[in-house]
N, C-alpha and C positions, 0 to 999 in steps of 0.2 A: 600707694600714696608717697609722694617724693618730700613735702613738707606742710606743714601746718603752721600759720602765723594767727598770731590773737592779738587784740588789743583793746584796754576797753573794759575787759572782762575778769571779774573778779578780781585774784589777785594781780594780776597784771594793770598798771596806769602805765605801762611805755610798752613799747611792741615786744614782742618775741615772737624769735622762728624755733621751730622745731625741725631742721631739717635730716629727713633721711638718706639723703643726697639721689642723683641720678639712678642708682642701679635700684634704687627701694629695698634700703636695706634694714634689718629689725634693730630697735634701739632697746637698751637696758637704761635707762634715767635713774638717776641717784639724788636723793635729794631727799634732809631733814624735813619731820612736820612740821608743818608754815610756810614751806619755800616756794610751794606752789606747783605739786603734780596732781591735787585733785583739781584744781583751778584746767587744766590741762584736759585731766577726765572727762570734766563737765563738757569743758568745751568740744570736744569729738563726741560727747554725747550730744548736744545740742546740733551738732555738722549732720550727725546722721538720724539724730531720732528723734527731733524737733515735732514731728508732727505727730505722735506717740504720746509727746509728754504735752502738748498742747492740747489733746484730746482728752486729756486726762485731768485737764486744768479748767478747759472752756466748760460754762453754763449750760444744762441741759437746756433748751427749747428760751432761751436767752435772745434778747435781740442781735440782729447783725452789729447797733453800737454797741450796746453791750460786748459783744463777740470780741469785736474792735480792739477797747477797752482792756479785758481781758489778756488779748496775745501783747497787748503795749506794757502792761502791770509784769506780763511772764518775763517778757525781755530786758524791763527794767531792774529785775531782781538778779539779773546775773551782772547788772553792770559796777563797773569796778569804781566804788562812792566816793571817791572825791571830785570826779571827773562828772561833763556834765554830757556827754557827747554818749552816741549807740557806739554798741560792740560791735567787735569786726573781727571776723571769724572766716578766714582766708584758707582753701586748699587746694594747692599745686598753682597757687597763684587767681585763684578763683573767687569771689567772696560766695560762703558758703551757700547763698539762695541758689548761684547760679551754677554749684557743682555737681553730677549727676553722682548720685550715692545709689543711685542704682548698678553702678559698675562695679562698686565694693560691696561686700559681704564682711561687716564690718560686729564683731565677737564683741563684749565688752562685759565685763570682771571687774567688781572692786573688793572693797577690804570686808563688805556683806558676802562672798560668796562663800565664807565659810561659815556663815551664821546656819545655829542649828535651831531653831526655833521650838519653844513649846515640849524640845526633849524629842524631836522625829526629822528623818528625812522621808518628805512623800516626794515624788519625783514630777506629777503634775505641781504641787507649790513651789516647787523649786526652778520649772523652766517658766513661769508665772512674771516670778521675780527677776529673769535675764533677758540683759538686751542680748538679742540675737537675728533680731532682722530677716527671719521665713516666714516664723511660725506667728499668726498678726491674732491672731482668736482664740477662746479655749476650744474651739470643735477640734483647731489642727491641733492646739499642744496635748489636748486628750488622746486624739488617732495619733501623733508622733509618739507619744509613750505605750501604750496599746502597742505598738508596732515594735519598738525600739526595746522597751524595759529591760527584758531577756537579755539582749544583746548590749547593753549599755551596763548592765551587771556581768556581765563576762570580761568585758573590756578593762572594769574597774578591779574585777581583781586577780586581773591578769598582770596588770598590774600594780597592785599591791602585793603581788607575789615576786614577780619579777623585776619590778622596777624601782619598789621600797622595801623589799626584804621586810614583809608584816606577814605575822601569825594568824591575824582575823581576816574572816573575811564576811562578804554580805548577800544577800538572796530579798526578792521581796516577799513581801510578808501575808500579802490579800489582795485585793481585789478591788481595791482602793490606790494601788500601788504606793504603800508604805514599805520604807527599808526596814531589814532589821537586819542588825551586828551578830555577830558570834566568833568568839575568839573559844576552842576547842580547848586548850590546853587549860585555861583557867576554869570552863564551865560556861562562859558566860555567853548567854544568847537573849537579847533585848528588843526590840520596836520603840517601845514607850520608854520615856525619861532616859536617857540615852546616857544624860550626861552622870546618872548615875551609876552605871556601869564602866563607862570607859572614860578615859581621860579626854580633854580638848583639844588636844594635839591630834588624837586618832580620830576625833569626829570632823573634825575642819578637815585634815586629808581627806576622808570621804567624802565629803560634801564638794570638796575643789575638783575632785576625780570626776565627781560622778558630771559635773556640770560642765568639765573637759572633753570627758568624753562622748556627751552631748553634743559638744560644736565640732565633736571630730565626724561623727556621723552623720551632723548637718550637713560639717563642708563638703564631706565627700557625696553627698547627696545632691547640692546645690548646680547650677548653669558651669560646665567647668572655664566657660570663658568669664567667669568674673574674678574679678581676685579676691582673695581672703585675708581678712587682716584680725589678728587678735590683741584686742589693748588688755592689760593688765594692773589693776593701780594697788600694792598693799597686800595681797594676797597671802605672803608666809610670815605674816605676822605668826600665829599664833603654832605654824610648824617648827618640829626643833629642828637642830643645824643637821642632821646627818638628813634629813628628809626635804629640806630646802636643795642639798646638794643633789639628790636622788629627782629633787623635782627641775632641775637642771637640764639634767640628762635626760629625762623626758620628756621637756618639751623640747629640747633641740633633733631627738630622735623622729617625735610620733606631728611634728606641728614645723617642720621646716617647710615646706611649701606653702605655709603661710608668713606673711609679715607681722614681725610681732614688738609690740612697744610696753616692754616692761616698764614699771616705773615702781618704787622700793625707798624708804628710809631706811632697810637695813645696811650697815656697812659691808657687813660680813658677807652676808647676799650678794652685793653687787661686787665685793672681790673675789670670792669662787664662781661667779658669774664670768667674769673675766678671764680668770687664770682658763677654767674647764673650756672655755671658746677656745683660747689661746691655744691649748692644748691641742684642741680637734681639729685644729688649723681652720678658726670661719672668722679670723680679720677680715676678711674683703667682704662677709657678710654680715656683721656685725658690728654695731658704733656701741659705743660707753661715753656717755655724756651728764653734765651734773646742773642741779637746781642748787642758787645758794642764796641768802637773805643777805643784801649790801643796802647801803643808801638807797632810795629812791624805789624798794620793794625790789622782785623775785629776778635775779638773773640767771642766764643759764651760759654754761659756754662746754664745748667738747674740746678737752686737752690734746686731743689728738690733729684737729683741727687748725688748732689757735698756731697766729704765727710766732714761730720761732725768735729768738734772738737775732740771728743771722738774716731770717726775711724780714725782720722789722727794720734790721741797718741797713738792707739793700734797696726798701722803699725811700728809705728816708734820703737815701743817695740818689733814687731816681727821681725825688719829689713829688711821690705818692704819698709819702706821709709828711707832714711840715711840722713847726714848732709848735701848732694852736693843739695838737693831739697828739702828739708823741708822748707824750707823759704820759698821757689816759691810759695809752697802748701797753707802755712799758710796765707800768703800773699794776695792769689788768692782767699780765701775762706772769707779771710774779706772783700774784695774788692766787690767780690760777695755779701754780707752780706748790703754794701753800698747800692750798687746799688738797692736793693731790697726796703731800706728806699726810695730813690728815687723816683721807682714807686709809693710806698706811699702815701709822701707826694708831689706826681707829682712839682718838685722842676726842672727849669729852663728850658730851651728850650732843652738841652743838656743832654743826661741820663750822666756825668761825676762823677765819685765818689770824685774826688779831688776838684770839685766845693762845692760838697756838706757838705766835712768837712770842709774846707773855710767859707762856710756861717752859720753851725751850731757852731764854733770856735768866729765869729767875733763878733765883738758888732756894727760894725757900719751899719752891712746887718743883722739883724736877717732873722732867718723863723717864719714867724707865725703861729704856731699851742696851739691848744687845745684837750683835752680830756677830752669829759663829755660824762657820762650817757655809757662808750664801745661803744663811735666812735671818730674817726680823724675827727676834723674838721681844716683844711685848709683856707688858705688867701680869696681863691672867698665867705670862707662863711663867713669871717670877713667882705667884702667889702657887701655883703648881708645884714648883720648885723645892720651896717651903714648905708648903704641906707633907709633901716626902719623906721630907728630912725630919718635919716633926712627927711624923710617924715612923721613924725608925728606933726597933726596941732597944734599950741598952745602952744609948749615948750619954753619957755623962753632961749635966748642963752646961757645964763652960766649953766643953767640944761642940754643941746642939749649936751657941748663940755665936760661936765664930765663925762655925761651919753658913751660919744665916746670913752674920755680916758679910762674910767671901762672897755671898750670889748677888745680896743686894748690889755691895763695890762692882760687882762684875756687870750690872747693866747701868752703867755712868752714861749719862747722855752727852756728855762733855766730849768721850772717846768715841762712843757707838758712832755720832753723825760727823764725827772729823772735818769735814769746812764747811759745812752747812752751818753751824751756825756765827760764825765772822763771819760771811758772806752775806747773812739776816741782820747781823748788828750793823756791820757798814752799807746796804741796802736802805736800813731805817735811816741811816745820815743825808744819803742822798736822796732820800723820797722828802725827806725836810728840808732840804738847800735847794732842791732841782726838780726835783719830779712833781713835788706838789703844787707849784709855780704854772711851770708846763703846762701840765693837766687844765689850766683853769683858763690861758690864753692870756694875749699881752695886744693892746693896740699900738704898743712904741715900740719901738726894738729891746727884746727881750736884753737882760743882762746876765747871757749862758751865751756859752761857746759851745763849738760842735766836739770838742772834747770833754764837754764834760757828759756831753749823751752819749759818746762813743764808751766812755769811761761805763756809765750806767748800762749799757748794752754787753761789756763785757763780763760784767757782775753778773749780770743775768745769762749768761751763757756757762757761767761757773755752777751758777744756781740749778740751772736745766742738765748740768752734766752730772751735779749732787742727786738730785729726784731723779732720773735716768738711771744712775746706780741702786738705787734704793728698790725703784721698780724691778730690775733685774734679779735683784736678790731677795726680793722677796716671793715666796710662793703661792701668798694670797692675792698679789697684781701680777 
């Protein structure tokens, strides 16, 4: 798939593309709850499994109005309420009735796929619950586990041996194909209530493996002319960070010859997602792109993408961009620029760019950062820091509380971001005398000079070279 447009639909009232560009390359999407990646899910569920979930909706032995009816009520409930118009649900430039989804082999995973239900993993209720696009009946998904179980429990913990360094491991249970756990070292070997033997961190790993390695043995089963795509929406919610990063490296390993569109609220996620690509050298196959909540609902833009300072003054000089949207541009590309500090310095609960010049402006909420040695380090590694020191035996209290004062002094966000932030405060000047004007259009002859855009394009080329450092030196971007 090269790209996906929606409109119409949920949380989207204005268009968006998802593009994966020409070569179909996998995306990791970043984006706070609210901002619109299950809106996103739904929508590639609806591209490919429309007829699955309309089967599931339509009236047994109901009239054909009625029928009618029905598929009009289904389609009305995904559309996005304020608006009065049908969803429009576009791939590769196609609208979605007339794309063949029979080319794709299309996986799809959300933030249920680690749900443990009842205290069990059975392996038929588990491929039950997944869109996977072969298996259309319970005759085939009973014969696929019959067939597979063995070997889909081998697969699992194989890797969880090798690929999450974990002590337990699993077997099934009966004849019913129920799992059961057992971790050797504790004693503990379970089927029933699961979750009261082992933690929810080790039962969602299993449960995400086992339905992994489910679609690995699909795909390699399936037509090899078709392509494989796997979506993922939310998934390591409930893993901890060393096993998010382990689940990193496993699907880049066992799942590259498929296309895969992550999508993640976690911050932390999508920057070891990052760096580890970076690492393995797969920029040319790999986008990082982000969902954010502005004016007018869910935007998205890929930093990597968006034009520069330099291509925005080169349009503007060939008169591809004019007065009526150069603001917009300019505007949109600092804002972008924010938000990227943001992920950073993983700064608030809320990816907001307006928060984040608020707290880098104020004096009475600083952010705490440092830079030593070419890394970010961040408040949890102040409160680390801290804790150290308050654990060490013997210190006399007035050495303890100066020794504390020194660390806090030492992460001054005043010195850590050095022209980032005058470059934010006279930014906010000009987006209030110029940009904001711009942005909105003029029928009379504007009263801005081409200096004083040039002026704002060079701020922002200051800006790009602050964030550009920051990414550099930091090891989680």
């Amino acid at each position: 798939m090269k790209k996906i447009e929606i409109n119409g639909f949920k949380a989207f009232g204005e268009p968006i593309c998802l593009d994966f560009d020409r070569e179909e390359k996998s995306i990791v999407l970043y984006g706070e709850n609210g901002s619109g990646k299950s809106s996103i899910f739904d929508a590639m569920l609806i591209a490919f499994y429309r007829h699955r979930l309309l089967a599931e909706t339509l009236t047994i032995g109901a009239t054909p109005e009625q029928h009618e009816n029905e598929i009009s009520d289904f389609y009305f409930s995904y559309r996005h309420r304020p608006l009065s118009g049908d969803i429009d649900i576009r791939i590769d430039g196609e609208p979605m009735t007339d794309y063949d989804t029979s080319s794709t082999l299309c996986f799809m995973l959300d933030c249920h796929a680690s749900d443990c239900p009842d205290g069990r993993i059975n392996l038929i209720d588990m491929l039950h619950g997944m869109f996977q696009g072969m298996l259309e009946d319970d005759e085939q998904i009973r014969q696929f586990v019959a067939d597979n179980a063995t070997r889909m429990v081998e697969l699992c913990n194989a890797a969880l041996e090798k690929r999450f360094i974990e002590a337990f491991r699993i077997g099934i249970e009966d004849a019913d194909f129920n799992i059961y756990i057992e971790d050797v070292r504790q004693g503990l070997r379970s089927c029933d209530m699961l979750y009261k033997y082992f933690n929810e961190a080790k039962l969602h790993l299993v449960n995400l493996l086992l339905r992994l390695v489910a679609i690995r043995l699909m795909a390699d089963d399936a037509d090899k002319n078709k392509r494989k795509m796997l979506v993922m929406d939310d998934v390591v919610t409930s893993l901890d960070s060393s096993n998010r990063s382990f689940l990193i490296h496993y699907l880049l390993a066992e799942y590259a010859d498929m296309q895969l569109l992550v999508m993640t609220h976690n911050i932390g996620f999508n920057n070891v997602f990052f760096n580890i690509s970076k690492e393995e050298g797969l920029q040319d196959t790999w986008l990082f792109a982000n969902l954010y909540l502005n004016a007018g609902g869910p935007h998205l833009y890929d930093y990597t993408r968006m034009r520069t300072a330099t291509g925005i003054k080169q349009a503007f000089q060939q008169g591809e961009v004019g007065l009526d949207n150069i603001g917009t541009i300019i505007r949109r590309r600092f804002e972008a620029l924010l938000l990227e500090v943001t992920k950073i310095l993983c700064v608030g609960a809320s990816e907001d760019a307006s928060t984040l010049v608020n707290r880098l402006l104020s004096q009475d909420k600083p952010i705490y950062l440092r830079k030593r040695k070419g890394k970010i380090h961040i408040a949890d590694d102040l409160v680390s820091e801290i804790s150290q020191k308050l654990s060490m035996p013997g210190v006399p209290y007035g050495k303890l509380i100066k020794e504390i004062s020194k660390e806090i002094h030492s992460y001054n966000t005043e010195k850590s971001l050095g022209k980032l932030i005058p470059i934010i405060r006279q930014f906010r000047e000009y987006e209030k005398l110029v940009l904001h004007e711009l942005s909105h259009g003029y029928t009379a002859m504007p009263p801005f000079n081409q200096k004083e855009i040039e002026a704002s394009l060079v701020l922002l080329e200051k800006m790009e070279a602050c964030v550009k450092s920051l990414m550099v030196k930091n090891a989680g971007m």
